[in-house]
N, C-alpha and C positions, 0 to 999 in steps of 0.2 A: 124426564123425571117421571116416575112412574111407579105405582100403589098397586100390588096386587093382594087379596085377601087367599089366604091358602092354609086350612089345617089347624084352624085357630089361631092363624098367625097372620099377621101382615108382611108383605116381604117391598121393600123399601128399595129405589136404585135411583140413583142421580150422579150423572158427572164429577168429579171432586168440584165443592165451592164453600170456601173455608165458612161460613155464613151457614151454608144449607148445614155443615156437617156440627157446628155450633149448637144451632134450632133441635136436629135431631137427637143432643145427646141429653138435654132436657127433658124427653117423653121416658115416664116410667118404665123399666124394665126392655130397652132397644139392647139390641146385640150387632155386633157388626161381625162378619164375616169374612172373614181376608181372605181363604180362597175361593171363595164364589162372587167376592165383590158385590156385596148386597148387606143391607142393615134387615132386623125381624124386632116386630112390633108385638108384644100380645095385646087379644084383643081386649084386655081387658083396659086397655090405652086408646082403645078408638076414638074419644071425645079428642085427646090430647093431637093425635095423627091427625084430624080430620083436620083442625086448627092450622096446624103445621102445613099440611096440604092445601088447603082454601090460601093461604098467607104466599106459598113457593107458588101455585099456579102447578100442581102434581097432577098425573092424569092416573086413575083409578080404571083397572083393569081387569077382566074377569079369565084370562087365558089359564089354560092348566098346568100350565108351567110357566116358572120363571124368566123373565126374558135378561140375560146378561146384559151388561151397559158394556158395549161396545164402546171403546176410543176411536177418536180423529185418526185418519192415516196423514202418518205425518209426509209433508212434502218432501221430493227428493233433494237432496242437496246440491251447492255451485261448484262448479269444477274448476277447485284452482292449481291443479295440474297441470304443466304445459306439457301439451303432445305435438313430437314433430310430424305432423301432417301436411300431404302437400294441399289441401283444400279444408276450407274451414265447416266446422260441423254448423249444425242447427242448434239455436242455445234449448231445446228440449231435449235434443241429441247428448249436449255436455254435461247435462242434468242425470240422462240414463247411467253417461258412462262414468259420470263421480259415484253416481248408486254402486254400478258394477265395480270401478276398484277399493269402494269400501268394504264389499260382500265376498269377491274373488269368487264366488262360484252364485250365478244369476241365471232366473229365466226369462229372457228381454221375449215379451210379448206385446208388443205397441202391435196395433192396426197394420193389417200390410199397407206397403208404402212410404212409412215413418221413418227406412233408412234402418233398420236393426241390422244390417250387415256392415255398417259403418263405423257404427257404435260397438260392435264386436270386436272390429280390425281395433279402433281406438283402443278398447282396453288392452286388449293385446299388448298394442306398443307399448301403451305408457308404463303397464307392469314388466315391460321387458322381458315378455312369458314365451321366449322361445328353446327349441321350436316346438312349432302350435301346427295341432291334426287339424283339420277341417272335415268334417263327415255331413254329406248332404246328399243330395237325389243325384243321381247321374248327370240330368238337363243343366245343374247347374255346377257340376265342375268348372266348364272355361268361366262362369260367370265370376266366380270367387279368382280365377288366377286374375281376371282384370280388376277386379275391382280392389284388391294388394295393391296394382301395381298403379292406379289410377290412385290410392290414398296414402301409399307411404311408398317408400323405398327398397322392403322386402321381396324376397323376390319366393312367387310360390309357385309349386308345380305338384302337378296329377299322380297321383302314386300309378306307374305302371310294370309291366313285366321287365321292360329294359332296363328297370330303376330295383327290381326286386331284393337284390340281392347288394347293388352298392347307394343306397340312397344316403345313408349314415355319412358318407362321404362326404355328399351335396352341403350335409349343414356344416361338418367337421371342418371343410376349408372354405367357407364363409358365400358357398354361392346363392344357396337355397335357405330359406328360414322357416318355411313354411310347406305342409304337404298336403295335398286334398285326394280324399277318398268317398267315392260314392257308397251308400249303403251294403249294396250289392255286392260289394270288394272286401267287406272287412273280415270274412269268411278267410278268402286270398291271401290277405295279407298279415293277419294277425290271430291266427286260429292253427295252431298243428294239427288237431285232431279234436273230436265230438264221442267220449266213451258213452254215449245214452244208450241202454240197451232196449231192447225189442219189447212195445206196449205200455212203457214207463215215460211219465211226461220228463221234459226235458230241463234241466236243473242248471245253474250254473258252474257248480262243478261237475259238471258232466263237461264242461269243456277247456281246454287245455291251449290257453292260450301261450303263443310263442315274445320272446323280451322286446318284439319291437314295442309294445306300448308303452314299455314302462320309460321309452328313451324322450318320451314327447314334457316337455313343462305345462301346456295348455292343451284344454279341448275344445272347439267348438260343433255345436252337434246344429245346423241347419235343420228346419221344419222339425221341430221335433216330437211334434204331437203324432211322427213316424213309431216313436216307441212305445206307444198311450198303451199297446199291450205287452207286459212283459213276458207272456206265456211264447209270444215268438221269438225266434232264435236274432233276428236283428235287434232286438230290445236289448237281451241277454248279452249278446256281443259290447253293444254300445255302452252298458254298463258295466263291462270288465274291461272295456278298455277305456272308462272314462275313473273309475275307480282310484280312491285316495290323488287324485292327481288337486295342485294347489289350486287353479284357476279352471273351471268349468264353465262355457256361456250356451246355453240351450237359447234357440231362436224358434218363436212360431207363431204366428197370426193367431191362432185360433189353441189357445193351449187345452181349451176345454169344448171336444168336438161334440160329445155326447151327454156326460156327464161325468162329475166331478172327481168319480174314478179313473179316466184320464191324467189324472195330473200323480195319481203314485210314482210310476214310473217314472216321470221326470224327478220328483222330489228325492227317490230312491237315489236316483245317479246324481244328483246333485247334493247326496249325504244331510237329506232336511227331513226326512220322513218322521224322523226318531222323535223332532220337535213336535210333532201330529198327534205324537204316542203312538208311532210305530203302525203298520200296517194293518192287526182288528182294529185298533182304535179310531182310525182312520177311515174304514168301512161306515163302523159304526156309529161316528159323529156324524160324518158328512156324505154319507154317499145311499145310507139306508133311510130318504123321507124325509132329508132335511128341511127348517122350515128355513124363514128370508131370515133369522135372524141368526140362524147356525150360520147359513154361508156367507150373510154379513163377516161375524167374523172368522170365517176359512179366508176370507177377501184381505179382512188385514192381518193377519198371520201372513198370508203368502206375501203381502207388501214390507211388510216387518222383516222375514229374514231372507226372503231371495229373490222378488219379484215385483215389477212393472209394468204397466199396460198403459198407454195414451191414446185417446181415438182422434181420428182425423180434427172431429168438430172441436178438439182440445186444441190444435195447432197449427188451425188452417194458413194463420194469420202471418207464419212463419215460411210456408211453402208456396213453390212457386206453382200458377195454374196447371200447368203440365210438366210430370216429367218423364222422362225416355230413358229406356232400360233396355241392354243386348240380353239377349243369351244367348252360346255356342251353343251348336249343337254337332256331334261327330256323327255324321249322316251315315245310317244303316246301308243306305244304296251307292257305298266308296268305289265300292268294286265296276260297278255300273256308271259311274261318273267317271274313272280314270280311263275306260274303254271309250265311252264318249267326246274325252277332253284328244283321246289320242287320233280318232277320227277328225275331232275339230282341227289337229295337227296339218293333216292332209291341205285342206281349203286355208292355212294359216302360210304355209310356204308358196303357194300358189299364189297368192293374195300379194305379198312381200314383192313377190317376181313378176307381180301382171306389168305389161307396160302400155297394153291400151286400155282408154279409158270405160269403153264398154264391156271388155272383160273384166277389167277391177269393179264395177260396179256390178257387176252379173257377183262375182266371187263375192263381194260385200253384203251382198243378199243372204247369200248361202250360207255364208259365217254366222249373220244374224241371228238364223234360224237354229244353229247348231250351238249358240250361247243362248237363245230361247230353252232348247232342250237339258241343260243342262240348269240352270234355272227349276226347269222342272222334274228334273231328278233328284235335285238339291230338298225341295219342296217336301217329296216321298221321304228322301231317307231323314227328315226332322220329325216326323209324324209322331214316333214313340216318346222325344222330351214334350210335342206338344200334346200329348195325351195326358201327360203324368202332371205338367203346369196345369189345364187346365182340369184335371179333378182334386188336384189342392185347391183350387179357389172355389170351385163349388162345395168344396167339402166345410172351407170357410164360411161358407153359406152365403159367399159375395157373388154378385150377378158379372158377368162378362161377355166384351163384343168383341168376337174372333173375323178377321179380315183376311182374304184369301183371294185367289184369280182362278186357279185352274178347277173345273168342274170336277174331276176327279178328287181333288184333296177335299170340296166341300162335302163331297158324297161318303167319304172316309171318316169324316167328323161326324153325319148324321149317323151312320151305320155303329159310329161310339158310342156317342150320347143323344140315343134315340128322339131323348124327350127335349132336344134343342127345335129352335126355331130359327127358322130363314131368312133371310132377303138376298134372292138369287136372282138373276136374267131372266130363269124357267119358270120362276113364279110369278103369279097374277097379278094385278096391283091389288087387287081384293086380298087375293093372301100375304101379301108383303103385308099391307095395313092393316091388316088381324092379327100378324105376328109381332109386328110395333107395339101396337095396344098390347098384347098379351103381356112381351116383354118388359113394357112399360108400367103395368097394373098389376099382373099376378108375381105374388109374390112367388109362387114357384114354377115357374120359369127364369131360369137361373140364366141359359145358354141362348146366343143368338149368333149364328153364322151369316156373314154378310159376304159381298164379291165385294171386290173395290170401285167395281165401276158400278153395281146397280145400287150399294147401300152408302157410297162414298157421299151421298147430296140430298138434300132436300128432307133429310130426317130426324128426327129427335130420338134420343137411347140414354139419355141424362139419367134413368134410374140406375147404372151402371158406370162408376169411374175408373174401369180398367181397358183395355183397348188393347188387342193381340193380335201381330201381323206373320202370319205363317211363310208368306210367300211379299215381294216388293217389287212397286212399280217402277215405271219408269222415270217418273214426274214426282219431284218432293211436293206439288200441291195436291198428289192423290191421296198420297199420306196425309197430309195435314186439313185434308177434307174429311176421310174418316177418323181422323183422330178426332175433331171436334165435332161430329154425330153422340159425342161425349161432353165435349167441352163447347158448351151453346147455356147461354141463358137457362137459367133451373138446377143447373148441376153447382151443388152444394160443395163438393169436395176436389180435392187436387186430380188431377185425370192423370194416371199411369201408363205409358204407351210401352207398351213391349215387343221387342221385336227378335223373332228366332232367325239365327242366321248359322249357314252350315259351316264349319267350323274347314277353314283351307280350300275356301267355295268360291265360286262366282260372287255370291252373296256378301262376301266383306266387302270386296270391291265396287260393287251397286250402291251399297250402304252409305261406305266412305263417299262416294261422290256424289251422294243426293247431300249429304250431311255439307258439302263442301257449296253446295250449291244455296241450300238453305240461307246461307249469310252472305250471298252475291244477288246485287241488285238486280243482273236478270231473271231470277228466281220470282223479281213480280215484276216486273218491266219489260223481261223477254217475252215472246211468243215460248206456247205450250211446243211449238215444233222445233223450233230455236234449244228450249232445252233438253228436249229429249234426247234430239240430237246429240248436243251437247254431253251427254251423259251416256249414251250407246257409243260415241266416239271417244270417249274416256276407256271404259272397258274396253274397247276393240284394242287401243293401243297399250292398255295393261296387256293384253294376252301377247299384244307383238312382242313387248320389250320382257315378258315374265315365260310365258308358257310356247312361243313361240322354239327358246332356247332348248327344249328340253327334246323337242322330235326333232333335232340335225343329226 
């Protein structure tokens, strides 16, 4: 409730309360205002206001301008939709997704972590909006085909060149429901041609898109504070092909990376801008010096008609301490991995045919070393999704602990992002615990590169609940040693474990059997040697009985 004096006038705001609006209409000469929401007093009523105020508890203010009376943002609603899902949501989850199928075009911005790829797929289904584009970063095509197939019964696939041409088919006889496209492809796949001529910025009718977009019922557009500039040609794209469509769901941690000029271009392709008053207006409200009380309400405007956000500390209570996330990766170094697996072919038929035991154990050596190498080509050719993940989360402005083996990939990461910090073999204990502390206290230092084996123990990294594993050991309790260098007393929030694995690699199969291992009682019971074993003779005999077949 709040008095300010201005121009000879008093300018009056309080909440509606039938009581206050009663008192006010008794003071000589008040005027109420219906589009600015505010009552005016002259002064020549000042005894009568002052009264009035002393009586409400009013606060008297001397700013040069009027401060509007922001409303409550109202809570989101219950979802009494049933959705056939094969796993049940988070009830903050069924909350987003009753927002989203009341709004049909939303930009779900919770906290990374909170599941918005889940809450995407749900509305999805329950609107029965197919079929639905997916457009996201490259790194996480395979993620989106699992994570369909892990929450519903649709079935999605990668838009590729073998698909160019008859993909329409895929949905027409009910195989496919869903298609995902990385950024980089929408050029490829939904662009005939670009007429922008020579020196002139680039426009959207300057480009000439071709009808597959118009065949899709839904969009969903992954990380999308990708489009925060529409002056680039990926903006431009994603809003011609997400354009007049019924359901649009934009996903991104961080919708406002810089400032609040970021969020045009989503609002634009999500057809809300207009409600802003259109693109000067827009500028000019909220993006030229706004104070807390303008972005106050830019805050409930955007929750009013298209958007949500939750922070962890909103829902911790709901989530479990950790949780583990894939992502595919189609490894750059294919070509160099199939020469090597062909190699490993040689020592695989050898192997099969040994019949004394010291030569079988001589060739079991050998083998090792040649699924060690491949491991570590695997490693190389993921490097470009694990560059692009992790400058999304710095660009979040979230801290992150990336976990590695081979010295060469750590050397790659620092050569990226210069201004990361270590804890390597080669380093000191003086510098390892200068780069804890750093990591731990300065806010910017964002990046911290560990090995498995020197930063796996004995540390604390709590300022950071994300955990990123480039390369995998052989022991699930390597893993679950530097996963909890996160998740250890002090750590306030749910810890994220992610882990890149090369997509038709070695690396599924390591994965699957440490995961298999995890929920077997010699996992804590066995000896470290027991299982490793264990799990090096699991892949040995995936390669006899899978890849063995292919060099006869």
């Amino acid at each position: 409730m709040i008095i300010q004096k201005k121009d000879n006038l008093f300018y009056v705001q309080f909440s509606y309360r039938p009581y206050l609006v009663e008192g006010i209409k008794k003071i000589p000469g008040k005027r109420w205002h219906p589009d600015k929401k505010y009552w005016t007093v002259p002064v020549a009523s000042e005894k009568e206001l002052m009264e009035y105020a002393k009586k409400h508890n009013f606060k008297i203010i001397d700013e040069e301008t009027v401060q509007e009376v922001i409303p409550e943002i109202k809570p989101l609603p219950e979802l009494k939709t049933f959705i056939p899902l094969k796993k049940e949501l988070y009830e903050y989850q069924k909350k987003g997704v009753a927002y989203g199928l009341m709004k049909k075009k939303v930009l779900i911005a919770d906290a990374p972590g909170l599941g918005k790829t889940a809450q995407a797929i749900a509305m999805v289904t329950a609107m029965n909006a197919f079929p639905c584009l997916v457009i996201c970063p490259n790194s996480l095509k395979e993620n989106w085909v699992r994570e369909w197939a892990m929450w519903t019964n649709h079935k999605a696939i990668v838009f590729s060149d073998s698909i160019k041409k008859t993909w329409r088919y895929f949905y027409e006889s009910g195989m496919v429901d869903v298609f995902i496209v990385n950024y980089e492809s929408l050029k490829k796949y939904f662009v005939n041609e670009i007429e922008k001529q020579e020196k002139k910025k680039l426009r959207l009718n300057h480009i000439k898109f071709n009808n597959n977009a118009d065949y899709f019922k839904s969009v969903i557009v992954d990380e999308a504070h990708k489009i925060k500039d529409y002056k680039t040609q990926q903006a431009k794209f994603v809003y011609g092909i997400a354009k007049d469509k019924e359901y649009i769901i934009l996903l991104t941690g961080t919708p406002v990376v810089n400032k609040p000029n970021d969020l045009i271009t989503p609002l634009m392709t999500l057809g809300y801008l207009k409600y802003f008053g259109g693109y000067s207006n827009f500028v000019k409200t909220y993006c030229n010096e706004p104070n807390k009380n303008t972005l106050k309400k830019l805050n409930y405007l955007l929750n009013s008609y298209c958007y949500y956000r939750r922070e962890k500390s909103e829902v911790l209570t709901e989530l479990p301490p950790k949780q583990r996330q894939i992502i595919k990766c189609d490894i750059t170094t294919a070509n160099e991995y199939r020469a090597a697996l062909y190699d490993l072919g040689e020592y695989l038929r050898k192997y099969k045919n040994a019949t004394e035991e010291k030569v079988e154990k001589s060739l079991r050596g050998e083998i090792m070393v040649r699924i060690g190498i491949l491991k570590d080509i695997s490693a190389r050719g993921k490097l470009n999704d694990v560059y692009e993940y992790i400058e999304s989360i710095l660009e979040s402005g979230e801290k992150l602990v990336v976990f590695v083996h081979l010295r060469e990939i750590a050397a790659k990461l620092k050569e990226k992002f210069p201004s990361c910090v270590t804890i390597l073999g080669d380093d000191s204990l003086e510098t390892r615990q200068r780069n804890i502390d750093q990591f731990q206290t300065n806010p910017d230092v964002k990046l911290i590169v560990a090995s498995i084996k020197a930063g796996g123990v004995g540390i604390t990294l709590t300022a950071s609940s994300r955990v990123a594993f480039v390369e995998l050991a052989w022991h699930p309790a390597d893993m679950e040693q530097c996963e909890d260098r996160c998740h250890r007393i002090g750590q306030k929030d749910s810890v994220q474990c992610i882990y890149f694995l090369g997509n038709n690699t070695i690396d599924e199969w390591i994965y699957d059997l440490i995961e298999s291992k995890r929920d077997m009682a010699n996992t804590i019971m066995g000896s470290r040697e027991e299982v490793e074993t264990s799990i090096m003779d699991g892949v040995l005999n995936k390669f006899m009985q899978e890849e063995f077949l292919k060099f006869q």
